[in-house]
gemmi code that builds the backbone of each chain (N, CA, C; Angstrom):
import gemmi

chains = {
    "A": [
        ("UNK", (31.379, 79.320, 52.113), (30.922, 80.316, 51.150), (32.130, 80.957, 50.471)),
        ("UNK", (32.396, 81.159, 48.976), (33.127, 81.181, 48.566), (32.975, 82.582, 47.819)),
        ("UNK", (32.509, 83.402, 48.137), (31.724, 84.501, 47.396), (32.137, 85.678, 48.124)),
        ("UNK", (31.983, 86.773, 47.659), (32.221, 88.151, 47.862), (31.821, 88.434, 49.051)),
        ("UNK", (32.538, 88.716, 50.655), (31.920, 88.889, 51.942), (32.279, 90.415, 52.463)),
        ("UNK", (31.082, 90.886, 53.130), (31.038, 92.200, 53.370), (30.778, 92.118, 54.933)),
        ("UNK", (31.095, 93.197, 55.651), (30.809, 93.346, 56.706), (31.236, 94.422, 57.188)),
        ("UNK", (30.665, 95.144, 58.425), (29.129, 94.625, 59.003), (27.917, 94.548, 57.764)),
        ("UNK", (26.968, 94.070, 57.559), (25.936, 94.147, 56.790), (24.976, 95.535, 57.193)),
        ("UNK", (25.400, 95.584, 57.985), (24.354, 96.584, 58.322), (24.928, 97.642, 59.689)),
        ("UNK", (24.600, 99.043, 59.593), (25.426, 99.526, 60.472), (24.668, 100.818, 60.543)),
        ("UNK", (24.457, 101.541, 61.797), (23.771, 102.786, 62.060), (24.755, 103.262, 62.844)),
        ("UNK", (24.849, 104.742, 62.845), (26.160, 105.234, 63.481), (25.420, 106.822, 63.557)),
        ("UNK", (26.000, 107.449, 64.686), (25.687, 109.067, 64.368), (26.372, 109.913, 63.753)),
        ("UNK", (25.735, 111.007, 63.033), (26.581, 112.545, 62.708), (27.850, 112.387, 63.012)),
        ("UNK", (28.626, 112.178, 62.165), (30.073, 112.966, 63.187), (31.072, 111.615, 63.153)),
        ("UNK", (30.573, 110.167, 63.551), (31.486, 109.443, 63.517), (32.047, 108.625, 62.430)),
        ("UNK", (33.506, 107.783, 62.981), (33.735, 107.506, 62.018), (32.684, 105.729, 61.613)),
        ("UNK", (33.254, 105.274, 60.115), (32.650, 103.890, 60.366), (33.491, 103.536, 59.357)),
        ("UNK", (33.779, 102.101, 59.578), (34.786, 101.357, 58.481), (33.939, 99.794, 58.080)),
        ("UNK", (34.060, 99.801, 56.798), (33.404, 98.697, 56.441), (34.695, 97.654, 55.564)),
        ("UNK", (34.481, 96.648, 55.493), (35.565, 95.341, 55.626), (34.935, 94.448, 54.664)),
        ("UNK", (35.947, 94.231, 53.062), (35.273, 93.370, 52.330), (36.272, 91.913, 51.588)),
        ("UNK", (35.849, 90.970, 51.844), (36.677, 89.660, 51.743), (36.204, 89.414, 49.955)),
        ("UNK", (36.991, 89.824, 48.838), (37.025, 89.151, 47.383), (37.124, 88.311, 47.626)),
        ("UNK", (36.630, 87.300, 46.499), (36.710, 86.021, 46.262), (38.046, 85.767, 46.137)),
        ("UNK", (38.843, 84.505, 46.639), (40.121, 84.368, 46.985), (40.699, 84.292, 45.784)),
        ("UNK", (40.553, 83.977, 44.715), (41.564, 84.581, 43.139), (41.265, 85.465, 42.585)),
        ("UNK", (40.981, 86.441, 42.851), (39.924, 87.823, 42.417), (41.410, 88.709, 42.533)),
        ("UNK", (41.835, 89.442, 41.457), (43.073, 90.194, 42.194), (42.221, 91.639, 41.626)),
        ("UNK", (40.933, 92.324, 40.980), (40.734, 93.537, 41.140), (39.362, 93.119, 42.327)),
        ("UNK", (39.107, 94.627, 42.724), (38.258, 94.540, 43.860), (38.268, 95.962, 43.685)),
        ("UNK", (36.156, 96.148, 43.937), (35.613, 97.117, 43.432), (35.192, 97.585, 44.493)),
        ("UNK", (34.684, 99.454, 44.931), (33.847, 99.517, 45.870), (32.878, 100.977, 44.950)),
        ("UNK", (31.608, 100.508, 44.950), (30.357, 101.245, 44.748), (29.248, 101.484, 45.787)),
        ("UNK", (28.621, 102.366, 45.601), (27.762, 103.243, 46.315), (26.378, 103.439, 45.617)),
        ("UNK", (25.270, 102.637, 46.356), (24.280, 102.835, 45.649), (23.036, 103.247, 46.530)),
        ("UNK", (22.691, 104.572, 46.508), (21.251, 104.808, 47.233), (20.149, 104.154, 46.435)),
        ("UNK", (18.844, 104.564, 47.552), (17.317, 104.141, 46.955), (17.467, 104.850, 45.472)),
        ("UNK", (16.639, 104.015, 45.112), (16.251, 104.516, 43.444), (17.537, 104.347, 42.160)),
        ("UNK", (18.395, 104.367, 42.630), (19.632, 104.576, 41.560), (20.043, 103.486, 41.620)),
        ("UNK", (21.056, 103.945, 40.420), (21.538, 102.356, 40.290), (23.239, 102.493, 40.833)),
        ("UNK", (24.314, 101.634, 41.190), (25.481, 101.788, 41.846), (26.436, 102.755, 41.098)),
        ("UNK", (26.944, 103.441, 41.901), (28.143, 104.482, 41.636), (29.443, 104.293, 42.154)),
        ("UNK", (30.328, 104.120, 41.010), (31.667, 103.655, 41.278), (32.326, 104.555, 42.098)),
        ("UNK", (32.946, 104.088, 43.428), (33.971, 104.680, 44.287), (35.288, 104.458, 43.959)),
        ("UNK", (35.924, 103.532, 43.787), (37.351, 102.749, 43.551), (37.436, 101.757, 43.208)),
        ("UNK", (38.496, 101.245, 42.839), (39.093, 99.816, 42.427), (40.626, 99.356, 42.750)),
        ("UNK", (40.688, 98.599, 43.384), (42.283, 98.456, 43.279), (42.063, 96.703, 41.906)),
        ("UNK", (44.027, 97.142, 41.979), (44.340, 95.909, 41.289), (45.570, 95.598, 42.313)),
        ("UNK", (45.250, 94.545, 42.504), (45.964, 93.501, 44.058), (46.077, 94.794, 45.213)),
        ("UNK", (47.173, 95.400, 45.433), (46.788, 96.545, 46.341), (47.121, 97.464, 45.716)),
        ("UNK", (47.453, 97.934, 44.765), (47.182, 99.636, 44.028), (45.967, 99.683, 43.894)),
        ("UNK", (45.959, 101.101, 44.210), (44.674, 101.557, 44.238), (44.474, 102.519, 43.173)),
        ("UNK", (43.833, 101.574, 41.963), (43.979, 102.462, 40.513), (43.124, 103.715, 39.981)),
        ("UNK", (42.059, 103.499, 40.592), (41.017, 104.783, 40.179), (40.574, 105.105, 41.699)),
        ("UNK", (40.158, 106.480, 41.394), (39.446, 106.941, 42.605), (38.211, 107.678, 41.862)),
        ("UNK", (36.607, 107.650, 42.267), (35.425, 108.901, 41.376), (35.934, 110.007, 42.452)),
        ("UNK", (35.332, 111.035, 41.276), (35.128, 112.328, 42.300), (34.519, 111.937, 43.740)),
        ("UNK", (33.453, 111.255, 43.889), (32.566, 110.594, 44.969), (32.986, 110.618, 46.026)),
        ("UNK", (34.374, 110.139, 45.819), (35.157, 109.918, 46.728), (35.825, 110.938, 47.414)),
        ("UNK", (35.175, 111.529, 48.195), (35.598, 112.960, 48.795), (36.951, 112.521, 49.734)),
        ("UNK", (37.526, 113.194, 50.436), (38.832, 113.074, 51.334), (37.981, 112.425, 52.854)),
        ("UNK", (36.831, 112.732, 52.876), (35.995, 111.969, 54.117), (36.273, 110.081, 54.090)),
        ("UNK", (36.520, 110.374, 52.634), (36.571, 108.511, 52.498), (37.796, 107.906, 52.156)),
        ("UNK", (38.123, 107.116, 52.425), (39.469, 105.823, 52.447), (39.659, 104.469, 51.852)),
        ("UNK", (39.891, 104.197, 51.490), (40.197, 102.495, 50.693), (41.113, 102.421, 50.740)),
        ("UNK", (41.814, 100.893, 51.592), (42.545, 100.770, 51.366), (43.059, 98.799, 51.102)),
        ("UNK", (44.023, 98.744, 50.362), (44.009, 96.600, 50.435), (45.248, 97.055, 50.778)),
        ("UNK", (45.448, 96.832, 51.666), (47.293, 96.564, 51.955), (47.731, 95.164, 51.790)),
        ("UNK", (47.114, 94.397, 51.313), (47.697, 92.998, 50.714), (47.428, 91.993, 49.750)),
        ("UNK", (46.723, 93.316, 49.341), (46.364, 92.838, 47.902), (44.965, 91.601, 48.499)),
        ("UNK", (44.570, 91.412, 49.499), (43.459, 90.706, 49.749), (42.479, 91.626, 49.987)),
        ("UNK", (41.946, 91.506, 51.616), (40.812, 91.958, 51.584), (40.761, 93.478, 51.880)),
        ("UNK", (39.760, 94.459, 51.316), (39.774, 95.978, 51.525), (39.027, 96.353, 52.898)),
        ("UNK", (39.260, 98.036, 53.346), (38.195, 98.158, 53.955), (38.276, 99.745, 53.723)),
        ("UNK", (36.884, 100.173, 53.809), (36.282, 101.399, 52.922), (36.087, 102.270, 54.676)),
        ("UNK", (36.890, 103.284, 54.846), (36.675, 104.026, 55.991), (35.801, 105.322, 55.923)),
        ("UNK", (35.314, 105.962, 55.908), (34.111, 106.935, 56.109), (34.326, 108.221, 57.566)),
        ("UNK", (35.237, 108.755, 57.336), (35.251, 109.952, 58.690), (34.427, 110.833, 58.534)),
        ("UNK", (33.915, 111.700, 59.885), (32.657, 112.291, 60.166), (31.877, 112.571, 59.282)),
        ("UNK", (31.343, 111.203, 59.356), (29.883, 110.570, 58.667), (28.473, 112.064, 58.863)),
        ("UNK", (28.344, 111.874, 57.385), (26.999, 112.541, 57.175), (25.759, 112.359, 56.916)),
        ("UNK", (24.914, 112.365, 57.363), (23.054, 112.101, 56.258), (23.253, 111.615, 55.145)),
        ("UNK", (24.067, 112.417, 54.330), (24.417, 111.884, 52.889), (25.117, 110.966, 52.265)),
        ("UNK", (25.619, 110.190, 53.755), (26.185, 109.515, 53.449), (25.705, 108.003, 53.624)),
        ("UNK", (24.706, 107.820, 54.001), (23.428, 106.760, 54.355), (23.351, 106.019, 52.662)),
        ("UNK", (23.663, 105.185, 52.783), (23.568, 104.060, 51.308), (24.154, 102.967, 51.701)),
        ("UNK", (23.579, 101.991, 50.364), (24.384, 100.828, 50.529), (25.935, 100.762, 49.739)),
        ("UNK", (26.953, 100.508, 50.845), (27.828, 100.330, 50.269), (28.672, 98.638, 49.688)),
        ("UNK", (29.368, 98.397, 48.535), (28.975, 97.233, 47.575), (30.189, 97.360, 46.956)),
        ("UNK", (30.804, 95.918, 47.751), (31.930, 95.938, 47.293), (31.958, 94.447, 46.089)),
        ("UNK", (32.583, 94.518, 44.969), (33.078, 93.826, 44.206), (34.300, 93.140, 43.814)),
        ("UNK", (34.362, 91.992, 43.076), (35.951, 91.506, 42.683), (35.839, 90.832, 41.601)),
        ("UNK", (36.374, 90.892, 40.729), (36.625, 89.974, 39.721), (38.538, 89.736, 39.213)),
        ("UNK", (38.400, 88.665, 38.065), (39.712, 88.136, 38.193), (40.551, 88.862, 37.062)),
        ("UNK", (40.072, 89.449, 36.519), (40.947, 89.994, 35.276), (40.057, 91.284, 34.945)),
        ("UNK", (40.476, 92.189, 33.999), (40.190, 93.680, 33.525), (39.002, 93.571, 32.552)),
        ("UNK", (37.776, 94.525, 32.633), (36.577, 94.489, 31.925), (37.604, 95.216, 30.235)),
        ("UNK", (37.510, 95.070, 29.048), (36.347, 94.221, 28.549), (36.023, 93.187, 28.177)),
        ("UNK", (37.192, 92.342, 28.604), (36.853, 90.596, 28.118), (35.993, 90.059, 28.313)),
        ("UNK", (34.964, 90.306, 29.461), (33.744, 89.553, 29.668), (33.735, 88.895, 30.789)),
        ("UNK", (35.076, 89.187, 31.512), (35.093, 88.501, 32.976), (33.958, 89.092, 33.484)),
        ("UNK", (33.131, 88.367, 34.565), (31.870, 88.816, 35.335), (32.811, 89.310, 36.722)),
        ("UNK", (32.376, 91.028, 37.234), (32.556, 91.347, 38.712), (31.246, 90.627, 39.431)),
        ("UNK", (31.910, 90.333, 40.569), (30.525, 89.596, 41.429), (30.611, 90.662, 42.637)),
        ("UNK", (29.546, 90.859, 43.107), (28.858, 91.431, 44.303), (28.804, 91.038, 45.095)),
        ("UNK", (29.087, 91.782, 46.629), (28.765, 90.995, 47.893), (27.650, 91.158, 48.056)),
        ("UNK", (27.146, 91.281, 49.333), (26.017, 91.765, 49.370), (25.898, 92.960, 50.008)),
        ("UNK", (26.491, 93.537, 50.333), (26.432, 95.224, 50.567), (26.398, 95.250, 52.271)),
        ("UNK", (26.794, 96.358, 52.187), (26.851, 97.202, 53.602), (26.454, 98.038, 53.584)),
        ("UNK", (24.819, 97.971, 54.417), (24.182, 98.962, 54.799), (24.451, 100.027, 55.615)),
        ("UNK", (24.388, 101.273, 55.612), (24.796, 102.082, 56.623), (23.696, 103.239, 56.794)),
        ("UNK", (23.217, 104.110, 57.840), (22.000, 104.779, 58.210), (23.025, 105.864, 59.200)),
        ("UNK", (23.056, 106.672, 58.750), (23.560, 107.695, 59.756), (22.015, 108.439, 60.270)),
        ("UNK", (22.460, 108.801, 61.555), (21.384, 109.188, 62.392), (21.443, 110.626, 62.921)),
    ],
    "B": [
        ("UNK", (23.080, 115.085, 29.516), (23.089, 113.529, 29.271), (23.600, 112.875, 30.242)),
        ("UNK", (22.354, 111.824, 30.669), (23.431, 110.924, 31.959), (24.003, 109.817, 30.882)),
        ("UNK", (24.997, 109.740, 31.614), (25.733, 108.049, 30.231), (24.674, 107.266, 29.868)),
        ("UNK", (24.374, 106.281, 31.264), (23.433, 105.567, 31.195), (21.953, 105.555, 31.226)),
        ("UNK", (20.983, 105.434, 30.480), (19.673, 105.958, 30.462), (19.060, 104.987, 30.757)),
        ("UNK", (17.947, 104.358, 31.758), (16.907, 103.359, 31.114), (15.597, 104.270, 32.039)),
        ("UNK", (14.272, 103.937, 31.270), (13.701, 104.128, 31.632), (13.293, 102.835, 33.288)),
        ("UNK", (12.646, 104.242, 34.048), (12.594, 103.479, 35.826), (11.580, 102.721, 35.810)),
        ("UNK", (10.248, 102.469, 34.633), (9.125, 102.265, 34.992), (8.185, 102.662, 36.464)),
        ("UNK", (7.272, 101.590, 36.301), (7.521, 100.177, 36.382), (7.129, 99.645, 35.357)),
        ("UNK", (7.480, 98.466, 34.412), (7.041, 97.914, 33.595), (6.300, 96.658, 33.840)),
        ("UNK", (5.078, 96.500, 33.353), (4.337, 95.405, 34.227), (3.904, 94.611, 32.768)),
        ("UNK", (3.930, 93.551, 32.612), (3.469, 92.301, 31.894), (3.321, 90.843, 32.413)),
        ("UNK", (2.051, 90.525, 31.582), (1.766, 89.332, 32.542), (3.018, 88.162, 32.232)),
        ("UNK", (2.652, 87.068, 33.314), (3.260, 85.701, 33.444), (3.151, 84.844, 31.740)),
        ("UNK", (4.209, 84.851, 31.468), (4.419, 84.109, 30.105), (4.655, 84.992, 29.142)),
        ("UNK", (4.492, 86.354, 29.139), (5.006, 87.466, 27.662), (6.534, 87.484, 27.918)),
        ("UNK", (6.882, 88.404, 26.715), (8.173, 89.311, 26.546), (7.818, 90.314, 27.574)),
        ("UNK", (8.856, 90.623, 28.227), (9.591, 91.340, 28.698), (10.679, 92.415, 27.836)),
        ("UNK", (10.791, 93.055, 27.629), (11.452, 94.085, 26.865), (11.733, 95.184, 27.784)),
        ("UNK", (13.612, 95.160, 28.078), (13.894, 96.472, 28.945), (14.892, 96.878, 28.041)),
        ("UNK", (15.235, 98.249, 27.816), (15.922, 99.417, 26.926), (16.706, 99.910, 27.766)),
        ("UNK", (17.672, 100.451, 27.260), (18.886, 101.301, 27.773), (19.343, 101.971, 26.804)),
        ("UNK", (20.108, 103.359, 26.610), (20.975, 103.826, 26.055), (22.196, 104.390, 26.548)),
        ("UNK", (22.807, 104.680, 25.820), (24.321, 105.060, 26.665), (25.074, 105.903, 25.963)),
        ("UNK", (25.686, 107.556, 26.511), (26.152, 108.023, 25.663), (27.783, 108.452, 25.147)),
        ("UNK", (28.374, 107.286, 25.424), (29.826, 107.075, 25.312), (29.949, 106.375, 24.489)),
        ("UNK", (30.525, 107.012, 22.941), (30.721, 105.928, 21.926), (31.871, 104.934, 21.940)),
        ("UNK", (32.582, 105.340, 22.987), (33.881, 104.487, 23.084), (33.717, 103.379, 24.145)),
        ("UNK", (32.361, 103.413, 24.535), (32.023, 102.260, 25.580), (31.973, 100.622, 24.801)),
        ("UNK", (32.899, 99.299, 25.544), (33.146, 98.533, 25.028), (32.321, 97.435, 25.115)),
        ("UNK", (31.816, 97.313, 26.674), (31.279, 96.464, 26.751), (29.549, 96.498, 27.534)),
        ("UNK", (28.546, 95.585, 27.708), (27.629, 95.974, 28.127), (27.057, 94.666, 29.074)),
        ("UNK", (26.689, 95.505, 29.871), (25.920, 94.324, 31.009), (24.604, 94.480, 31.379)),
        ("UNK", (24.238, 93.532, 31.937), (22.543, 93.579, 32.272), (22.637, 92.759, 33.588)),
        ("UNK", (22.100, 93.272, 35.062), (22.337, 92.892, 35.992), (20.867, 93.089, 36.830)),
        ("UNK", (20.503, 91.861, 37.755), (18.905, 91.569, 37.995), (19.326, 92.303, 39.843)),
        ("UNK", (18.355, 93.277, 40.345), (18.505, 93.311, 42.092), (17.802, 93.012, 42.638)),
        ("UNK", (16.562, 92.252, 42.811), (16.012, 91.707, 44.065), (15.458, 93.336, 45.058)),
        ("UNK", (14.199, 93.838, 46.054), (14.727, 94.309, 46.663), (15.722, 94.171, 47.558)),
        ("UNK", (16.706, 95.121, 47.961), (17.105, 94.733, 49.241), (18.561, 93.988, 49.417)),
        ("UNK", (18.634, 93.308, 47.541), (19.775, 92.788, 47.556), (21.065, 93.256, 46.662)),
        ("UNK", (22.341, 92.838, 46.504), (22.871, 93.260, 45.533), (22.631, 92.856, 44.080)),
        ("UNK", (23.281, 93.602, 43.616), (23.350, 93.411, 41.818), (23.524, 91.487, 41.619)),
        ("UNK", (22.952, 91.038, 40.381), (23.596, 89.940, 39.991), (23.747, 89.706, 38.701)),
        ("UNK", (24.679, 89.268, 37.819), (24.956, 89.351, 36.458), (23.714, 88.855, 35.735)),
        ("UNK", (23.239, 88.814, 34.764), (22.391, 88.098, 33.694), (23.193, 87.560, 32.684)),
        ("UNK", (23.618, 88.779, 32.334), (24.847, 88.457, 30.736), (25.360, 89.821, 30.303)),
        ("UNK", (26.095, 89.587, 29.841), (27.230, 90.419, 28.755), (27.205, 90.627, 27.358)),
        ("UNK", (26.974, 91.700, 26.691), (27.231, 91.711, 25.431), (28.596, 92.683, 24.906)),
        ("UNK", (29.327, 92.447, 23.846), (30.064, 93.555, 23.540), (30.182, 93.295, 22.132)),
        ("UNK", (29.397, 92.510, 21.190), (29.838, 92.728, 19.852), (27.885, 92.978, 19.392)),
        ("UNK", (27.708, 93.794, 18.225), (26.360, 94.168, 17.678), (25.979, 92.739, 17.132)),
        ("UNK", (24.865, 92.873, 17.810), (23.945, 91.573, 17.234), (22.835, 91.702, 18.697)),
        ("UNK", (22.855, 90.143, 18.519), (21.905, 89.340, 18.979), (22.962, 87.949, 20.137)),
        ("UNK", (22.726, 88.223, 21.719), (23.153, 87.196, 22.168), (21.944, 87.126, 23.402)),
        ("UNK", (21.921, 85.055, 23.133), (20.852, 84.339, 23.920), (21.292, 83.490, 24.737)),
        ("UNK", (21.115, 84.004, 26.066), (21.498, 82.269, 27.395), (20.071, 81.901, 27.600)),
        ("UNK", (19.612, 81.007, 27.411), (17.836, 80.838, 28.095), (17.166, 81.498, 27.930)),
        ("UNK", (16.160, 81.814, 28.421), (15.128, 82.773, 28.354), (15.560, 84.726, 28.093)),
        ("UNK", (16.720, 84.381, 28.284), (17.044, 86.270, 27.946), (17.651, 86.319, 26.848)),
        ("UNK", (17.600, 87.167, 25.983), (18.401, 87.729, 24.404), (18.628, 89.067, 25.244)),
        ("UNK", (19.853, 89.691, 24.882), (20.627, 90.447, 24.900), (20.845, 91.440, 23.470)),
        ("UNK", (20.374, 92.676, 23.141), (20.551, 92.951, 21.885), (21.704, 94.156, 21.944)),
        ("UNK", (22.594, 94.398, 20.877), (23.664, 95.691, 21.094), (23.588, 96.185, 19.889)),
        ("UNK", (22.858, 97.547, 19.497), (23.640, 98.203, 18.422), (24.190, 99.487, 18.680)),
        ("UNK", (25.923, 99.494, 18.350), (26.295, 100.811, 19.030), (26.791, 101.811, 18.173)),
        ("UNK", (25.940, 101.552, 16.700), (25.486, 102.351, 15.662), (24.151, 103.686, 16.476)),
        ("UNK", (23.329, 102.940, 17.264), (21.934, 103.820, 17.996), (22.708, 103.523, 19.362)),
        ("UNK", (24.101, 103.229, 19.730), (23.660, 103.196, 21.107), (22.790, 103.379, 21.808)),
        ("UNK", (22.293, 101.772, 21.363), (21.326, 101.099, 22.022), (21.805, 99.636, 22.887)),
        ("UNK", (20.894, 99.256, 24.129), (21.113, 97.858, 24.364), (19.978, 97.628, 24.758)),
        ("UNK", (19.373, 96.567, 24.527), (18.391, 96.277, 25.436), (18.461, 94.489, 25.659)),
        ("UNK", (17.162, 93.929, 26.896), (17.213, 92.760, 27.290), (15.917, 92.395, 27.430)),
        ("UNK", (15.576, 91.160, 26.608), (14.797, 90.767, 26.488), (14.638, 89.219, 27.135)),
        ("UNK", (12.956, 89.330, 28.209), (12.891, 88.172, 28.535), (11.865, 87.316, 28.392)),
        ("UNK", (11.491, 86.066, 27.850), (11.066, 85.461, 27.228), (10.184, 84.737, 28.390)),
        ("UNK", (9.148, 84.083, 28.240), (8.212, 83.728, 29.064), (8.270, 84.135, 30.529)),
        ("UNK", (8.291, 85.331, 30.272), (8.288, 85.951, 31.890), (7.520, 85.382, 33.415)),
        ("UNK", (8.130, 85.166, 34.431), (8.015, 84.482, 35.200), (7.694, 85.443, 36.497)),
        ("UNK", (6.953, 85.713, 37.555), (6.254, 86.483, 38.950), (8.053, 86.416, 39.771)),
        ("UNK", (8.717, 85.418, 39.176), (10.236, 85.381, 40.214), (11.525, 86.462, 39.393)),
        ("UNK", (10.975, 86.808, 37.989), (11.698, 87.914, 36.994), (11.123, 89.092, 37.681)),
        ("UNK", (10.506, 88.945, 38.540), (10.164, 90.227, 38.758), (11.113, 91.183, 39.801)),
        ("UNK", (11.773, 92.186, 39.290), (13.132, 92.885, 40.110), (13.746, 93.966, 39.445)),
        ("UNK", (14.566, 94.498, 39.618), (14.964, 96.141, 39.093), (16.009, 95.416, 38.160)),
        ("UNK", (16.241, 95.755, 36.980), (16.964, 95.207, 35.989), (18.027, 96.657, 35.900)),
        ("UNK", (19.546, 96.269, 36.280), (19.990, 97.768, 35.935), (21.434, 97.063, 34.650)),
        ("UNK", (20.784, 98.592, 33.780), (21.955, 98.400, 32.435), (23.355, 98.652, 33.194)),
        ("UNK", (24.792, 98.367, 32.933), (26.247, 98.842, 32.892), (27.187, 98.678, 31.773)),
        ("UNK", (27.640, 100.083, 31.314), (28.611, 100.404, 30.642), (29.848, 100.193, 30.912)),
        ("UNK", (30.570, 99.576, 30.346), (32.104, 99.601, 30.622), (32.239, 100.967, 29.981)),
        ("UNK", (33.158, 101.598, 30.765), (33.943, 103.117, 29.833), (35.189, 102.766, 30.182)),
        ("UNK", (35.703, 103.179, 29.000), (37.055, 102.686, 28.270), (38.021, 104.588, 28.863)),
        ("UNK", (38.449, 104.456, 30.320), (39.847, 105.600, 30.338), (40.773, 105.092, 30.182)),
        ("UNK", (41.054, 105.375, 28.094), (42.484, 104.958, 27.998), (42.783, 103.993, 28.442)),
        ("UNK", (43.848, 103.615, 29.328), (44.510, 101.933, 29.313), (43.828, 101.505, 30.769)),
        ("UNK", (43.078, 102.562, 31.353), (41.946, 101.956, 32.558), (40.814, 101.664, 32.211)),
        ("UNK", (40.354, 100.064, 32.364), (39.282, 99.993, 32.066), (38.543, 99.031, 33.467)),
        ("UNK", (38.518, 100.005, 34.207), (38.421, 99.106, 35.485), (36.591, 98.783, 36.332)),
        ("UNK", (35.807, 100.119, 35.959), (34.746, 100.319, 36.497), (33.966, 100.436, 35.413)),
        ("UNK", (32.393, 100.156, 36.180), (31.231, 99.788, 35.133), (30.569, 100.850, 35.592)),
        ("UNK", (29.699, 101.582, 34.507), (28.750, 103.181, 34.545), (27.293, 102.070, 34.490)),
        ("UNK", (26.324, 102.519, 35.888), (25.070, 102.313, 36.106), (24.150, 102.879, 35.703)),
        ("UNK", (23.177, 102.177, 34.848), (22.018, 103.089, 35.059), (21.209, 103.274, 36.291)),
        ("UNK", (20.192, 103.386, 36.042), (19.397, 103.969, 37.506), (18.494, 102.417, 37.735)),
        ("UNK", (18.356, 101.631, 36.365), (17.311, 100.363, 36.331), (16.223, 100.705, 36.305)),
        ("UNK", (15.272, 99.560, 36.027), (13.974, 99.783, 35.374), (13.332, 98.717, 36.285)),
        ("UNK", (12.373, 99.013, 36.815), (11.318, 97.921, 37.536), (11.072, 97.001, 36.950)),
        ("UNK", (10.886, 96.216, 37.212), (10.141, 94.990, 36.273), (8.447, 93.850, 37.221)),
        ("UNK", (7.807, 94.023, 36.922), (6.624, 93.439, 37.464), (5.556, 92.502, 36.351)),
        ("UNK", (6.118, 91.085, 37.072), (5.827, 90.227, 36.021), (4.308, 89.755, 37.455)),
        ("UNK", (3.105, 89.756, 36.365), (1.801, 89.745, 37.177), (1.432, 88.092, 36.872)),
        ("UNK", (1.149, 87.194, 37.694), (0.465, 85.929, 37.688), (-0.801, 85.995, 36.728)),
    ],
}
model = gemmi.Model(1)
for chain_id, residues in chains.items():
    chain = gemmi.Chain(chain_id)
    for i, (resn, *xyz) in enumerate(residues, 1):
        res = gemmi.Residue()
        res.name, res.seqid = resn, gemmi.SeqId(i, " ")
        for name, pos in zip(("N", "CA", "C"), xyz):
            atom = gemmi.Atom()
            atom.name, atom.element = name, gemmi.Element(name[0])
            atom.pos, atom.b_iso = gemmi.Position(*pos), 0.0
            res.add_atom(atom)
        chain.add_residue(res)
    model.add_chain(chain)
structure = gemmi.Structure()
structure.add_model(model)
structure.setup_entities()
């Protein structure tokens, strides 16, 4: 499989702890996206690096949360004392060059998370 | 104003019509535009891209852009019970020499009936 890999897919954790989620871009992909999308809405941009700078951050992204590519490969999105609110799917992306040329970002398939 | 607008429905038409989903967006400096299909349950997946005003067609979908009304919408042509899925619009927004992330709408249901 040559496609955008996320993991864990799915993850329940309590109040309070931490949780780190781990995402493999497609292997010539040098930006790599991470969004946040609850029920009903549509995805909300967290970050992006380009190879490992980490070029944008949203407000979203409170100091509770982390991204990091230290090699310009694969990221992983850390989450300290996890809240209720923080229950979504998280959806990481990569594509090979800068939007607006028309390059397509592709999607993994997300990492579910359920705080309890 | 949220950037991205589409109505959530649900929009329901039978097996074989148009399909017609709308978006607006309120960033005139937005460059480019996407239309992306979710499945429940699953992630986003591309359809197509537009970024110049007109009219663009892969198969069964036309893609329309005028960003005179920032407007976009996507149109699908003999609608099929397997088109049936949350269609969500994305804006490229242009920060200056970052143009790295795409603005979501919320998506629009889509329920194509046998």
């Amino acid at each position: 499989d040559t496609g955008v890999s996320q993991d864990p897919r799915h993850k329940i954790t309590k109040r309070g702890q931490n949780v780190t989620f781990r995402c493999d871009p497609i292997s010539e992909h040098n930006r790599l996206y991470w969004y946040r999308q609850t029920l009903g809405q549509g995805p909300e941009f967290l970050t992006y690096f380009q190879n490992e700078a980490q070029l944008e951050k949203s407000r979203l992204l409170s100091d509770r949360f982390s991204a990091e590519r230290p090699k310009g490969s694969f990221s992983t999105l850390e989450i300290q004392r996890t809240e209720q609110g923080d229950s979504a799917m998280y959806l990481c992306a990569s594509s090979l060059a800068s939007l607006p040329s028309g390059n397509t970002i592709y999607f993994g398939e997300g990492s579910w998370l359920t705080v309890v | 104003q949220k950037e991205v607008e589409q109505n959530s429905g649900p929009l329901s038409v039978p097996e074989g019509a148009i399909a017609s989903l709308n978006c607006t967006y309120s960033d005139r400096g937005s460059q480019s535009f996407f239309w992306y299909r979710q499945y429940s349950g699953k992630s986003p997946e591309l359809i197509m891209f537009i970024y110049s005003n007109g009219d663009k067609e892969d198969g069964r979908f036309t893609a329309q852009l005028n960003k005179a009304s920032q407007y976009v919408s996507l149109l699908i042509r003999d609608s099929q019970p397997s088109d049936s899925a949350t269609y969500l619009c994305a804006v490229n927004k242009n920060y200056g020499g970052s143009q790295g992330n795409l603005i979501f709408g919320k998506g629009t249901k889509l329920s194509v009936k046998p």
